[in-house]
N, C-alpha and C positions, 0 to 999 in steps of 0.2 A: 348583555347579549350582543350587541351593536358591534363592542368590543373585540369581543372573541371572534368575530364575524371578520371582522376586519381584520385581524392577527393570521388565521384561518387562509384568506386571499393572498396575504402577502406571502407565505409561508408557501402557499402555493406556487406561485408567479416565482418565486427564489428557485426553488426546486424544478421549474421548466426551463428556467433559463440556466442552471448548473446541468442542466439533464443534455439542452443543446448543445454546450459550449464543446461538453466532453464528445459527445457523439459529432464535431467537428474533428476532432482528431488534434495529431496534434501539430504546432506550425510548423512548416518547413522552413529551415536555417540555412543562410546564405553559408557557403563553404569557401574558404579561401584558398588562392591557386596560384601558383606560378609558371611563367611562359618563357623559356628561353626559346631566343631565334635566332639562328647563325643561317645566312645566304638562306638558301631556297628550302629549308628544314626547323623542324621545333619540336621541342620536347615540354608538354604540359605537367607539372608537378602537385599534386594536391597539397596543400600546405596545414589544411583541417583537413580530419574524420570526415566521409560524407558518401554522396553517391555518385562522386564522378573519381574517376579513374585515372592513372597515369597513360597516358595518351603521349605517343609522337608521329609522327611523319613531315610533308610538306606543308610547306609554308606561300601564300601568294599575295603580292601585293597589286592592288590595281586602282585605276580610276580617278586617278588624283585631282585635286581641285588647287593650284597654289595661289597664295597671294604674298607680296612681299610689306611688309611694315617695319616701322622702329618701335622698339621699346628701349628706353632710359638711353637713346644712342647707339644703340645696336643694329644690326641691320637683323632681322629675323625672315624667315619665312614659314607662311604659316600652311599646312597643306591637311588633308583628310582621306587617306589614301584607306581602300576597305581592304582588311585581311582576311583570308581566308584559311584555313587550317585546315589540311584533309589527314586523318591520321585511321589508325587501326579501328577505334571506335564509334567514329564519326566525324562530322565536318563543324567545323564553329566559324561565322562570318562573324567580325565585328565590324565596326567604322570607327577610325582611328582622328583624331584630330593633331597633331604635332607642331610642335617649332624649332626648326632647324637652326641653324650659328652656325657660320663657316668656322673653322679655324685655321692657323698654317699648315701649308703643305696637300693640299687638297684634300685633309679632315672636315668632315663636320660632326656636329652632336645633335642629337635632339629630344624631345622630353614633352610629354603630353598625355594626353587622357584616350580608352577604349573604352567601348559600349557593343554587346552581343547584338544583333542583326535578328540571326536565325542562326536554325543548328538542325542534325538528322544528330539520328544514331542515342546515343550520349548525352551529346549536346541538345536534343529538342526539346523544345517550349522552357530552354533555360529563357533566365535575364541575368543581364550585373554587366559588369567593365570593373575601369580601375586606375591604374596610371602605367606608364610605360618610360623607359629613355633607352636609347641607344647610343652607338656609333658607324658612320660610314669612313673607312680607310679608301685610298687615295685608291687603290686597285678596282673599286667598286662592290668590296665584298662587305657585310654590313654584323651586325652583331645587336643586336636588344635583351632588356627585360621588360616583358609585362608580369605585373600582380594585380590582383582585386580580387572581386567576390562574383562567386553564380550561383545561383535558385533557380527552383522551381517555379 
């Protein structure tokens, strides 16, 4: 009887805890995305199925932190400028980390990591980043990609 007693609780305890899991729903999946950014504009491109949207408009850079370093003999600089995104759907702030390389001719390149902030519209209560690289030309006009992933 002890037995059965016991098979009985467990069988129970299974079945509450299969009863929760579903009545959590189901998880929400990080959606992948892509950012272009030419001068003061960007077009966001969903790259998975999901619930955000193709989104563009302006683009804002501010607030920069720089420091200069080497790495393997390079002269790098390393900066964290926050972006802001205001488009048809909403706004998405990230905080960007980067490292720039001069190159000849008043080129540089640079290449580094984003991470979401805050967001209205679309964009709220997402999270994710991702990696980004670009270019700035000698005129002052600049061109990037960012990719990565945003949730809920």
């Amino acid at each position: 009887m002890h037995t059965k007693l016991v098979a009985l609780v467990v069988f129970i305890a299974l079945a509450v805890t299969l009863a929760a899991v579903a009545a959590a729903g189901q998880v929400a999946t990080k959606q992948r995305v892509a950012i272009k950014q030419k001068g003061g504009s960007f077009v966001l491109t969903p790259l998975k199925p999901g619930a955000i949207k193709a989104d563009s408009g302006s683009a804002a850079f501010c607030c920069w932190t720089q420091r200069k370093t080497m790495r393997d003999g390079a002269a790098i600089e390393i900066d964290n400028p926050r972006m802001t995104l205001t488009g048809k759907r909403g706004t998405l702030v990230a905080r960007n980390r980067v490292g720039f390389i001069d190159i000849p001719d008043g080129w540089s390149v640079f290449a580094g990591t984003w991470k979401v902030i805050r967001g209205t519209g679309q964009y709220a209560g997402l999270a994710g980043g991702g990696r980004g690289a670009g270019v700035f030309v000698p005129n002052g006009n600049e061109k990037a990609r960012f990719e990565g992933f945003l949730a809920p």
